[in-house]
Biopython code that builds the backbone (N, CA, C, O; Angstrom):
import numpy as np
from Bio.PDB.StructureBuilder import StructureBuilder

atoms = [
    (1, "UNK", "N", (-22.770, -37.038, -3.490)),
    (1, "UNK", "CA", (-22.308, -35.999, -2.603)),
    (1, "UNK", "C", (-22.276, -34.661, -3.358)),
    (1, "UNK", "O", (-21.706, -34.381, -4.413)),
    (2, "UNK", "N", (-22.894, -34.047, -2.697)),
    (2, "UNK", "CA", (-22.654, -32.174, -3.464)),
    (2, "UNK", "C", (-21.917, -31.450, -2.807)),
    (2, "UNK", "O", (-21.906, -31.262, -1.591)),
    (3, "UNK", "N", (-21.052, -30.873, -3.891)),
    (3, "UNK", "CA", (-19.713, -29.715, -3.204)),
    (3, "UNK", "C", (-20.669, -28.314, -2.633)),
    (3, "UNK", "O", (-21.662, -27.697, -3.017)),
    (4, "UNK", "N", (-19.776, -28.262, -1.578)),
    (4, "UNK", "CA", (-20.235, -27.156, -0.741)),
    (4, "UNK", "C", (-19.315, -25.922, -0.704)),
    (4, "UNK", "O", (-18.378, -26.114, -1.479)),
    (5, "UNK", "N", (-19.269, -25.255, -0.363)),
    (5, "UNK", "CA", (-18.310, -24.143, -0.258)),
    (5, "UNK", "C", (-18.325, -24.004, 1.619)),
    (5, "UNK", "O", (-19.119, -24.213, 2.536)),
    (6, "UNK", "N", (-16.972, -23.541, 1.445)),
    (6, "UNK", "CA", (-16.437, -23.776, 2.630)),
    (6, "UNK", "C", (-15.589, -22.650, 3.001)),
    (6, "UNK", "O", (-14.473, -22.674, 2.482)),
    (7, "UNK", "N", (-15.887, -21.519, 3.892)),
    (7, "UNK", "CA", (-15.095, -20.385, 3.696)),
    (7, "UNK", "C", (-14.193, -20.529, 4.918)),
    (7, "UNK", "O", (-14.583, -20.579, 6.084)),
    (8, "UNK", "N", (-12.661, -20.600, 4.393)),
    (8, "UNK", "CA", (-11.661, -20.814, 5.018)),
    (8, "UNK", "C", (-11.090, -18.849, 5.710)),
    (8, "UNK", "O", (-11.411, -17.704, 5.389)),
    (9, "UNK", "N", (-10.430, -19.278, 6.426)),
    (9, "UNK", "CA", (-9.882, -17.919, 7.052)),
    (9, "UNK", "C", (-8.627, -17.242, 6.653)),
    (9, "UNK", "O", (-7.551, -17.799, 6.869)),
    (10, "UNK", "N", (-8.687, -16.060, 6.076)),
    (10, "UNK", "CA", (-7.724, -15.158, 5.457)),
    (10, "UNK", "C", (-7.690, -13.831, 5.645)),
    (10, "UNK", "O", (-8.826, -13.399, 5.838)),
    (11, "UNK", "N", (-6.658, -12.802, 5.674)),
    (11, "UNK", "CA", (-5.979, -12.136, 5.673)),
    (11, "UNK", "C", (-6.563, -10.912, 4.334)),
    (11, "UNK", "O", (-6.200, -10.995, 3.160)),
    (12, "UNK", "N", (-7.371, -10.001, 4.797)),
    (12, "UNK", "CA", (-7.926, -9.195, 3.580)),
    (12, "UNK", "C", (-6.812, -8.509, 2.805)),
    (12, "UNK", "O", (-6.245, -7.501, 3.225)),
    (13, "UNK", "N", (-6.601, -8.950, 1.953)),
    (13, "UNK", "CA", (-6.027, -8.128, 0.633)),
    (13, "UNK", "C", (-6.740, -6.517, 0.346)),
    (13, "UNK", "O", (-7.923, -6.207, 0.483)),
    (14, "UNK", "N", (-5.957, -5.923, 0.049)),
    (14, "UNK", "CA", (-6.360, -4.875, -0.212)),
    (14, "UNK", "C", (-4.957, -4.078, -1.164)),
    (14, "UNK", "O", (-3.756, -4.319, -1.045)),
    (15, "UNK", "N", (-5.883, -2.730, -2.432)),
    (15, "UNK", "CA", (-5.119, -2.311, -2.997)),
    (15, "UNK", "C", (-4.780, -1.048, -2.587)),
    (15, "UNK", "O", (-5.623, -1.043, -1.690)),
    (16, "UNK", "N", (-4.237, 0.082, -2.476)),
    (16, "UNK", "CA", (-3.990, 1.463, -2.189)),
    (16, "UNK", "C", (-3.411, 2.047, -3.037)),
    (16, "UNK", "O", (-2.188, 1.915, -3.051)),
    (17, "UNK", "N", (-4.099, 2.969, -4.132)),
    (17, "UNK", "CA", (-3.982, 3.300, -5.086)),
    (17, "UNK", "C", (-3.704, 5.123, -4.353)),
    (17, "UNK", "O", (-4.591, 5.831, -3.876)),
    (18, "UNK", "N", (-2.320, 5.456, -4.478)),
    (18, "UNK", "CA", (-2.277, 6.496, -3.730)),
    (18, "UNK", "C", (-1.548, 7.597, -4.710)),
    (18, "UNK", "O", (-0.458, 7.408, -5.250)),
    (19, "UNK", "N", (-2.421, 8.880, -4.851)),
    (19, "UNK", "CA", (-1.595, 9.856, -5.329)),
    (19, "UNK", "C", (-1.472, 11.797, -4.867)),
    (19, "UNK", "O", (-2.227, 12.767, -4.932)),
    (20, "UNK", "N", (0.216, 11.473, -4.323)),
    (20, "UNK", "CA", (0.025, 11.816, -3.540)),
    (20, "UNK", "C", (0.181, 13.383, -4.182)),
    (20, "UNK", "O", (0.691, 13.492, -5.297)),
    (21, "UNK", "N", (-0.235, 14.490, -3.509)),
    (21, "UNK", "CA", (-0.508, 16.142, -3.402)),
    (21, "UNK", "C", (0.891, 16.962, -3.374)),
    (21, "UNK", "O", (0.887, 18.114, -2.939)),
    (22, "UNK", "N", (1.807, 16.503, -3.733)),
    (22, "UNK", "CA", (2.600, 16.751, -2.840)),
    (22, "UNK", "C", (4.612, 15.985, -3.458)),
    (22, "UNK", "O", (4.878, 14.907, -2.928)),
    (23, "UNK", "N", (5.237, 16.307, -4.000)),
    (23, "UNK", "CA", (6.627, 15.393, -3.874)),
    (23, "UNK", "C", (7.764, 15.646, -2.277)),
    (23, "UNK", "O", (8.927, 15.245, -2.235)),
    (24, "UNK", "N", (7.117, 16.320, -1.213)),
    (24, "UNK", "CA", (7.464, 16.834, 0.072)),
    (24, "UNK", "C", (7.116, 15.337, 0.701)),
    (24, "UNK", "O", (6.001, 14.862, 0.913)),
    (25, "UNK", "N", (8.456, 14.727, 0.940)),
    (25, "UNK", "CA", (8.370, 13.186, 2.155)),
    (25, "UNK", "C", (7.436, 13.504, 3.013)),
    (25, "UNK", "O", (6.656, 12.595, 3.298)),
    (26, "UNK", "N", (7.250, 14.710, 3.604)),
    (26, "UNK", "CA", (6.521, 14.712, 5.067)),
    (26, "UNK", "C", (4.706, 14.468, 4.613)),
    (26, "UNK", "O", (3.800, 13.974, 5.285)),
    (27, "UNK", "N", (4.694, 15.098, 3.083)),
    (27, "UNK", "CA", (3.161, 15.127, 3.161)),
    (27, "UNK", "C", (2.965, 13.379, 2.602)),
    (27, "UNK", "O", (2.424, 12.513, 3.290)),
    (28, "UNK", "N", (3.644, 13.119, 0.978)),
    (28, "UNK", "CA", (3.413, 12.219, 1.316)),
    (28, "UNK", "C", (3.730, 10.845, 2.269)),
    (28, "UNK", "O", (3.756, 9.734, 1.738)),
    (29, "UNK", "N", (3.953, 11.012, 3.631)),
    (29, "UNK", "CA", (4.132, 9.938, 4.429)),
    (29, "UNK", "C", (2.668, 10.400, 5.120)),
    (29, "UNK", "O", (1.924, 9.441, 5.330)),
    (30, "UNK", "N", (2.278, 11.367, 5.405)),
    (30, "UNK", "CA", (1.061, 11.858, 6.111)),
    (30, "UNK", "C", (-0.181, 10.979, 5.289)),
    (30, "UNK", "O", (-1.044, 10.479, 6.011)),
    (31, "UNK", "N", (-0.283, 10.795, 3.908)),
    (31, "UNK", "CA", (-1.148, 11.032, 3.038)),
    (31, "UNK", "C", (-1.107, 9.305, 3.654)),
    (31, "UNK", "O", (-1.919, 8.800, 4.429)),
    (32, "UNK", "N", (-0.146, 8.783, 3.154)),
    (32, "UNK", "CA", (-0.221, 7.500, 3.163)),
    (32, "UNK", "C", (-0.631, 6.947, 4.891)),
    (32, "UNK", "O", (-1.246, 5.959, 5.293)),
    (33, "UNK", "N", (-0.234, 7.637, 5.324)),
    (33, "UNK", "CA", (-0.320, 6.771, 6.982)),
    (33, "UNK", "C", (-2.391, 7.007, 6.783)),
    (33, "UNK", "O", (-3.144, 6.083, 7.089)),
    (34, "UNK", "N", (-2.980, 8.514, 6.187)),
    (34, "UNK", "CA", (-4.147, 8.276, 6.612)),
    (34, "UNK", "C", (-4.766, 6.824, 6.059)),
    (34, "UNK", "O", (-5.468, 6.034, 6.690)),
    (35, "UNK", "N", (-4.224, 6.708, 4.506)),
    (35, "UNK", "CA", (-5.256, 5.760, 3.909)),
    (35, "UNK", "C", (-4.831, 4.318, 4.579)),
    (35, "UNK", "O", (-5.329, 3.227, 4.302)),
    (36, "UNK", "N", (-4.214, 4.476, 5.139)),
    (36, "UNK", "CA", (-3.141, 2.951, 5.939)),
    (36, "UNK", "C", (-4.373, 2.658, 7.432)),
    (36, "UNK", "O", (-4.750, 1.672, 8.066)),
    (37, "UNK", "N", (-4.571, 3.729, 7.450)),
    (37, "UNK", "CA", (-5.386, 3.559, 9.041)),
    (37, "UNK", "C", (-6.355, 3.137, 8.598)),
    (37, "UNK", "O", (-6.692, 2.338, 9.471)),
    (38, "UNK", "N", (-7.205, 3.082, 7.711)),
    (38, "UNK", "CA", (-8.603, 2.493, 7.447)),
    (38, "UNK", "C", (-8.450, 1.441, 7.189)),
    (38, "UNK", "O", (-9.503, 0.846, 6.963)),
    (39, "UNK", "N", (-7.296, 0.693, 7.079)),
    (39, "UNK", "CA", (-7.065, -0.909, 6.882)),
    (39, "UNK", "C", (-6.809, -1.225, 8.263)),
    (39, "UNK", "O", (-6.301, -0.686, 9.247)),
    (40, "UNK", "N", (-7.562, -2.703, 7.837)),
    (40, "UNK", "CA", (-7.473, -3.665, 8.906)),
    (40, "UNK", "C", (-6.220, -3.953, 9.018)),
    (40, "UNK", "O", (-5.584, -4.402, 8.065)),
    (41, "UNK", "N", (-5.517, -3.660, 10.592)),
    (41, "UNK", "CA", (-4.121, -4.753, 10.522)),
    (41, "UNK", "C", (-3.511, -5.023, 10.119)),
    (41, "UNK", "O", (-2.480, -4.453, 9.762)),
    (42, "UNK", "N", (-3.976, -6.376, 9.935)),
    (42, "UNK", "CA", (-3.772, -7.706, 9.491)),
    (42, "UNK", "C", (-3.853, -7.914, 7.913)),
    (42, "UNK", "O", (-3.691, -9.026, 7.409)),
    (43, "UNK", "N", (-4.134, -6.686, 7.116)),
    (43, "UNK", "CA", (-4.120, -6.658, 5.771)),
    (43, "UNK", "C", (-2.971, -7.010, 5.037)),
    (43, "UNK", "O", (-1.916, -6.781, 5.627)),
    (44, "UNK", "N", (-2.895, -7.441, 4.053)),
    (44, "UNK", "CA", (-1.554, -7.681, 3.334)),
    (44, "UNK", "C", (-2.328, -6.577, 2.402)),
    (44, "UNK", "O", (-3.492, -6.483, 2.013)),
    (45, "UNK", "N", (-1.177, -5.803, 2.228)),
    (45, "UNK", "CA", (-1.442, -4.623, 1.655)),
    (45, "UNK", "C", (-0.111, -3.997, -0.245)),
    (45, "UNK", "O", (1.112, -4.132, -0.230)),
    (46, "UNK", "N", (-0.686, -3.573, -1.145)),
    (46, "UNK", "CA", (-0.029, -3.292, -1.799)),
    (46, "UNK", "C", (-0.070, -1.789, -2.212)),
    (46, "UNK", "O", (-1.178, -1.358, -1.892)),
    (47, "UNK", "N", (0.420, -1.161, -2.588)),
    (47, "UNK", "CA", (0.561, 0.701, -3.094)),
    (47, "UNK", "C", (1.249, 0.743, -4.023)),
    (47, "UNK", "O", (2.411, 0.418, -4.269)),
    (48, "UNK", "N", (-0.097, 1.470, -4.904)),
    (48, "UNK", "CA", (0.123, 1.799, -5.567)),
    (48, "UNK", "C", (0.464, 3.037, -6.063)),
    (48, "UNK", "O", (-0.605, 3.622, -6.237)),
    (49, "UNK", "N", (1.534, 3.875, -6.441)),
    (49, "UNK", "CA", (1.502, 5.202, -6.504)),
    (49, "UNK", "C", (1.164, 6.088, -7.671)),
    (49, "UNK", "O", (2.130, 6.022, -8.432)),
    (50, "UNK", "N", (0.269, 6.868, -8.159)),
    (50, "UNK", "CA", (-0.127, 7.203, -9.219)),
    (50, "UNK", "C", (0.310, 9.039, -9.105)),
    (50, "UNK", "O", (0.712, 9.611, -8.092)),
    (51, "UNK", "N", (0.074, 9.654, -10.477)),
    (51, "UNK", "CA", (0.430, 10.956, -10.197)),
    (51, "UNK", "C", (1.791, 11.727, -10.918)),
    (51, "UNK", "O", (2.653, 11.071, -11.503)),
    (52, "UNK", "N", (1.845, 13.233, -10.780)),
    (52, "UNK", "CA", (2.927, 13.646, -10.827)),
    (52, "UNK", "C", (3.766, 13.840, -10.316)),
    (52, "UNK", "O", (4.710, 14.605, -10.514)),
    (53, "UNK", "N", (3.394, 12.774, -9.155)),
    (53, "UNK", "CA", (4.422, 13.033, -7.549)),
    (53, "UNK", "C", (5.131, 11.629, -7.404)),
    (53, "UNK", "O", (6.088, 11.360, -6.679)),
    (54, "UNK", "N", (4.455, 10.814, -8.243)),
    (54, "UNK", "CA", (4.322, 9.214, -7.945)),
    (54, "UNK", "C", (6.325, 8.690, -7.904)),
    (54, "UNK", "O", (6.901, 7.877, -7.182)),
    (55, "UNK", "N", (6.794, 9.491, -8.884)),
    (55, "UNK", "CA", (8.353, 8.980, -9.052)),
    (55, "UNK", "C", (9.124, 9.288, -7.989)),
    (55, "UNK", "O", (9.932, 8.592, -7.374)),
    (56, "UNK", "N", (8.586, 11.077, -7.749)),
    (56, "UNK", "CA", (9.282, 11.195, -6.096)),
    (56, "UNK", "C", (8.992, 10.923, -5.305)),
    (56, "UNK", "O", (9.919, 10.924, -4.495)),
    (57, "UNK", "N", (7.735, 10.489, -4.743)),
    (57, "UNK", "CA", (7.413, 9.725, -3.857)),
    (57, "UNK", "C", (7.839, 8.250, -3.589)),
    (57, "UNK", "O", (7.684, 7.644, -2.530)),
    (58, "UNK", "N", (8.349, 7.827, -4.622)),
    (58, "UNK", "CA", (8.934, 6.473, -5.027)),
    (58, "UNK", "C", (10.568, 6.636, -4.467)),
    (58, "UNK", "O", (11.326, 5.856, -3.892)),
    (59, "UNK", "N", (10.652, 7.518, -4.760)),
    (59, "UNK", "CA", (12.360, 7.288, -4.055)),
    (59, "UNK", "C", (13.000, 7.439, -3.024)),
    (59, "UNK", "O", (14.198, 7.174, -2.928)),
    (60, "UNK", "N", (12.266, 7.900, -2.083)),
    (60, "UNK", "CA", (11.868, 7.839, -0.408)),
    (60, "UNK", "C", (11.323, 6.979, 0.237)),
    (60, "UNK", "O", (11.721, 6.599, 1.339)),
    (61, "UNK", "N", (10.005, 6.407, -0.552)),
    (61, "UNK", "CA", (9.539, 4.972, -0.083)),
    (61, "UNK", "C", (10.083, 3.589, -0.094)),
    (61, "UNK", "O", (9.288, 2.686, -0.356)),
    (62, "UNK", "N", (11.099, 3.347, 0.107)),
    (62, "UNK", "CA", (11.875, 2.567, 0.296)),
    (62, "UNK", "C", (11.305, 1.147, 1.201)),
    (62, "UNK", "O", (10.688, 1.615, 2.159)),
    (63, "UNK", "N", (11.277, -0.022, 1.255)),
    (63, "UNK", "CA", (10.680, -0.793, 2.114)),
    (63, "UNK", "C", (10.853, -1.168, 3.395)),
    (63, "UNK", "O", (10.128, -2.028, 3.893)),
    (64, "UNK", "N", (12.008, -0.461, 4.198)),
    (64, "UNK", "CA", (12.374, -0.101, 5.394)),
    (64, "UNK", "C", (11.293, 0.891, 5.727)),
    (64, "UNK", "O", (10.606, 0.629, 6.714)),
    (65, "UNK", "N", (11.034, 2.013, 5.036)),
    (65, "UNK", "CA", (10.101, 3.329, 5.529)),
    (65, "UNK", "C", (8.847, 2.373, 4.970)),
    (65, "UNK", "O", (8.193, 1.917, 5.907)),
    (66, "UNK", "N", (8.534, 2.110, 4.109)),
    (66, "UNK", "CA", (6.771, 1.712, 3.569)),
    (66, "UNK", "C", (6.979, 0.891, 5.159)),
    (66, "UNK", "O", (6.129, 1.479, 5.827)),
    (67, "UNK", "N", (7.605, -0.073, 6.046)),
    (67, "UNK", "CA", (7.152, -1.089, 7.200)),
    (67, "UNK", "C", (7.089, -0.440, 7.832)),
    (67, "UNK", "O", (6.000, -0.551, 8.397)),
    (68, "UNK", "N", (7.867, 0.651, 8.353)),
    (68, "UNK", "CA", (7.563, 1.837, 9.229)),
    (68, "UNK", "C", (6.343, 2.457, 9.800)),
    (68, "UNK", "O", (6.073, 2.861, 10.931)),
    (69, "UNK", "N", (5.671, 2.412, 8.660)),
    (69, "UNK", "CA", (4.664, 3.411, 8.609)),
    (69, "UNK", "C", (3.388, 2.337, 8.969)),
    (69, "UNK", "O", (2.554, 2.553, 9.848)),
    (70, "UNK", "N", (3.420, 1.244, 8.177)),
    (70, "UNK", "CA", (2.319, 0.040, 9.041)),
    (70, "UNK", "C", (2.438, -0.893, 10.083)),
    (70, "UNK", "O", (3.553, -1.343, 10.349)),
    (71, "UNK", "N", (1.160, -1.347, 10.888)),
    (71, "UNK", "CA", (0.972, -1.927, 11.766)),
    (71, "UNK", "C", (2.311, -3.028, 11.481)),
    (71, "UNK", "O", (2.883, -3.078, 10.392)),
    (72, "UNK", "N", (2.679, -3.873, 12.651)),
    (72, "UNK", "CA", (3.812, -4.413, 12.390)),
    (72, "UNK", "C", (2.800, -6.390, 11.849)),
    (72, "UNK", "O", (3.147, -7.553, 11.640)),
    (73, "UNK", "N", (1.896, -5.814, 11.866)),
    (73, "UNK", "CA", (0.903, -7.120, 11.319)),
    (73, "UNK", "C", (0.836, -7.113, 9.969)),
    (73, "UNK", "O", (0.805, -8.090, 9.222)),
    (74, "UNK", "N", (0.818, -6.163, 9.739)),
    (74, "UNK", "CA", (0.563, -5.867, 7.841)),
    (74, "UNK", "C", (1.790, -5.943, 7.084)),
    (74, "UNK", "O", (2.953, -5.603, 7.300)),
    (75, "UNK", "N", (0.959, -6.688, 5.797)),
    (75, "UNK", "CA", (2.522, -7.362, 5.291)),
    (75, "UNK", "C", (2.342, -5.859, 3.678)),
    (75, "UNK", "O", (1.498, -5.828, 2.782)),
    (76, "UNK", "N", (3.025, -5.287, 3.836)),
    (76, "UNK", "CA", (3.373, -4.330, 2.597)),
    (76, "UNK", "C", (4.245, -4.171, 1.657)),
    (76, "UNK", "O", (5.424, -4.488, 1.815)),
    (77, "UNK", "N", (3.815, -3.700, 0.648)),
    (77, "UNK", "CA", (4.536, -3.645, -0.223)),
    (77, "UNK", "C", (4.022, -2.798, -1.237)),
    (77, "UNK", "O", (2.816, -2.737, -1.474)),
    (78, "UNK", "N", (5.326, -1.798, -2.165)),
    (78, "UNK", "CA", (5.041, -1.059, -3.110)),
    (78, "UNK", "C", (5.051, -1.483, -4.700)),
    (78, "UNK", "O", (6.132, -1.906, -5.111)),
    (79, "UNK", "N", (4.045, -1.420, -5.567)),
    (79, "UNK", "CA", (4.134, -2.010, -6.325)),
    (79, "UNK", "C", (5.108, -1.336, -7.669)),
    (79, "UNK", "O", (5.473, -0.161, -7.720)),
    (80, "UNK", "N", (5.309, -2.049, -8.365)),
    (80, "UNK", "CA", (6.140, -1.603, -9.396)),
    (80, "UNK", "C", (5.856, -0.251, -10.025)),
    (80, "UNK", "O", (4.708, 0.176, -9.898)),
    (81, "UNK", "N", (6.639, 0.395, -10.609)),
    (81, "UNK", "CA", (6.090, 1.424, -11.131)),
    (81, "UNK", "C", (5.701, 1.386, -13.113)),
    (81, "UNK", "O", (6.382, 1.254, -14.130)),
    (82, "UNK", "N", (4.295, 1.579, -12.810)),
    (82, "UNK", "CA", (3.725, 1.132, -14.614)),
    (82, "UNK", "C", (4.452, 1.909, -15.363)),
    (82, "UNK", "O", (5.410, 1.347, -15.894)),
    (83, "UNK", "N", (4.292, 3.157, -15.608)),
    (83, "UNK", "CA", (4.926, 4.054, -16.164)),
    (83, "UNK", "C", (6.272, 3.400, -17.029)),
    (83, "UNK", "O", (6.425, 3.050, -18.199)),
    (84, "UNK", "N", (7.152, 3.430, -15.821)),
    (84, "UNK", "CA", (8.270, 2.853, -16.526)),
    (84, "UNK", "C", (8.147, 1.480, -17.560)),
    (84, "UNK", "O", (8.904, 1.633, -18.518)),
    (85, "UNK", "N", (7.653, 0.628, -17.598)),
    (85, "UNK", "CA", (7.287, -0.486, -18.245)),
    (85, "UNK", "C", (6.388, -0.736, -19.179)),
    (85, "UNK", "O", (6.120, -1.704, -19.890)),
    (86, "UNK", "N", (5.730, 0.973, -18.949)),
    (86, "UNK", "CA", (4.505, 0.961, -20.448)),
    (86, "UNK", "C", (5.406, 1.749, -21.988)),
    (86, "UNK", "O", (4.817, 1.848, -23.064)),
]
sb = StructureBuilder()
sb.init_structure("model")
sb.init_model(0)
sb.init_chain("A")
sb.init_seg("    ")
for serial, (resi, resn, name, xyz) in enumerate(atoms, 1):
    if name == "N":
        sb.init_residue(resn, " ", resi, " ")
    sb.init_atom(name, np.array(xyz, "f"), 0.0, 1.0, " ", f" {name:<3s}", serial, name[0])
structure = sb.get_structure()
């Protein structure tokens, strides 16, 4: 018998490496909702925030507001911040 591959059904992963223009909540929530719309749905999604904005943007994004802002299908989440841990 020869193994076959067999493509099962999943949920596209995707990364969002976002940095945003801006430490003003309004722009970056703008910034983020655009790159959010080019994902599918159904993405399980992670963000990443890079930048000189990345810390203040971090302390507004809270995971009440990051669900806010996506489809109520998409599973999100912000990822740790490197910086601090390098």
């Amino acid at each position: 018998m020869t193994p076959q591959f067999v493509p099962l059904p999943a949920r596209p992963m995707e990364v969002v490496r976002y940095e945003p223009d801006s430490a003003e909540p309004d722009a970056v929530v703008a910034g983020l909702l655009r790159q959010l719309s080019a994902l599918h749905p159904d993405s399980v999604v992670r963000v990443e925030l890079q930048g000189a904005h990345a810390t203040a943007a971090r302390a507004f994004l809270g995971a009440a507001r990051l669900r806010s802002l996506a489809p109520a299908s998409m599973n999100i989440e912000l990822a740790p911040d490197r910086q601090r841990w390098e």
